[in-house]
C-alpha positions as CSV (number, residue, x, y, z in Angstrom):
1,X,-6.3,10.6,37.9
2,X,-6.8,14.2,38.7
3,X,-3.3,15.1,39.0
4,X,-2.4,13.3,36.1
5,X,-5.0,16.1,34.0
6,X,-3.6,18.8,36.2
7,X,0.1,17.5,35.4
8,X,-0.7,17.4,31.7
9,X,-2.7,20.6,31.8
10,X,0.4,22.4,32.3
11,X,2.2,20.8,30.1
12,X,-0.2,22.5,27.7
13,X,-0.3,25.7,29.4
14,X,3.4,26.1,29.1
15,X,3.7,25.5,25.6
16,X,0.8,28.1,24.9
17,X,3.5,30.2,26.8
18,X,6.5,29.3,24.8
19,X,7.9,27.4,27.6
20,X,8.3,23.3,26.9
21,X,7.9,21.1,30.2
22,X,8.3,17.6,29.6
23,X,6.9,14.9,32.3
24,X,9.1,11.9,31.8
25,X,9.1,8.7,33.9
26,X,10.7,5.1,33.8
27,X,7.9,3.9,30.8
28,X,7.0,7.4,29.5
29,X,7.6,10.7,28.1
30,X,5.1,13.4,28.1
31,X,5.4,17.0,25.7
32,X,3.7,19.3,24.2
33,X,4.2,20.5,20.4
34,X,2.0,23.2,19.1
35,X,2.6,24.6,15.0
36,X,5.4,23.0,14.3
37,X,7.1,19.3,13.3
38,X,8.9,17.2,15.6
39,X,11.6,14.1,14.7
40,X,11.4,11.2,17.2
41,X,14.0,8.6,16.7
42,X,13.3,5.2,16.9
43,X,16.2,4.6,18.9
44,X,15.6,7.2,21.5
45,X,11.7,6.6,21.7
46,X,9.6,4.8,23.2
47,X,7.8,1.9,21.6
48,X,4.1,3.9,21.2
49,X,3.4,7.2,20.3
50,X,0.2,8.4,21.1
51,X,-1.0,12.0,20.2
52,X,-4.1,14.3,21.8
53,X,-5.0,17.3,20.9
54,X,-5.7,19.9,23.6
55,X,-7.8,23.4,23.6
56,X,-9.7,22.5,20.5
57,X,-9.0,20.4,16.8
58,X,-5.8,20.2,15.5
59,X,-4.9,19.8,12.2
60,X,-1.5,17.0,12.4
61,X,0.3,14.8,10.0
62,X,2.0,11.4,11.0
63,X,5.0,9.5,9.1
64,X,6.9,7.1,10.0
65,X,4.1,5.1,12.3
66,X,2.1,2.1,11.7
67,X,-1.0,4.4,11.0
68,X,0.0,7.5,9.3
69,X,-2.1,10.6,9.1
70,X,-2.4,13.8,6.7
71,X,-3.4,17.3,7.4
72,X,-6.3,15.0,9.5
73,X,-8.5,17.1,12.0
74,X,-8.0,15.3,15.3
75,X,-10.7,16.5,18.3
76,X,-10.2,16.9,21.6
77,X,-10.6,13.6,23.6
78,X,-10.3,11.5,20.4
79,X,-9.0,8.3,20.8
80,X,-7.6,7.9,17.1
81,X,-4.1,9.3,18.1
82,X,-3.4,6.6,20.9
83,X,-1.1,3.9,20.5
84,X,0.6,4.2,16.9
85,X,4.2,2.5,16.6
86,X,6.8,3.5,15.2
87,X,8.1,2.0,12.3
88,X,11.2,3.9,10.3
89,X,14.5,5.2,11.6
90,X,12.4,8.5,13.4
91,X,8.5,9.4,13.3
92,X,7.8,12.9,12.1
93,X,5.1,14.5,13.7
94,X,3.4,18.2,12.2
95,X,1.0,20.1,14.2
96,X,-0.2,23.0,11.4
97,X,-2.9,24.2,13.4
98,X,-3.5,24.0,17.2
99,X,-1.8,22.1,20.3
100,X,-0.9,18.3,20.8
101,X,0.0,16.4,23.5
102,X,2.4,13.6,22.6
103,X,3.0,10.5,24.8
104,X,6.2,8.4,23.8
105,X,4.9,4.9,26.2
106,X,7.3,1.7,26.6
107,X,5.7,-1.4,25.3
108,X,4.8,-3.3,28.8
């Protein structure tokens, strides 16, 4: 468990230095997005998107999952961002204020 924080810590990091890393594995992909949208096709993604905000609250909006969200505040450590599907064509994702890590996970 403690690389997998260190492996997403710099995930983060990079991002806060305009760098994107993505971790990506046979069931996952793992990014960071930080004041800005991102479109995730359906037919590229994975079956759940989970989203965590890192280095304080971020302010995201959600559409095109199961659960959508607007402008919410979402903590650090929250679980309310884990496991939404997606459910249109692509999911559009907006980070307005702060840093998210998104998870794309197959459904097992």
């Amino acid at each position: 468990v403690d690389h997998t924080l260190a492996n997403l810590a710099l995930v983060s990091q990079a991002k806060q230095r305009g760098t994107n890393l993505t971790i990506i594995d046979s069931h996952h992909k793992i990014f960071a997005v930080k004041n800005e949208s991102v479109r995730i096709e359906r037919k590229t993604a994975k079956y759940y998107l989970s989203v965590f905000s890192v280095g304080g609250d971020s302010v995201i909006s959600e559409e095109g999952v199961y659960y959508p969200l607007s402008d919410y505040t979402l903590s650090p450590f929250s679980a309310l961002g884990v496991s939404n599907e997606i459910t249109s064509d692509e999911a559009v994702i907006t980070v307005k204020k702060g840093t998210v890590i998104i998870v794309e996970a197959d459904r097992l």
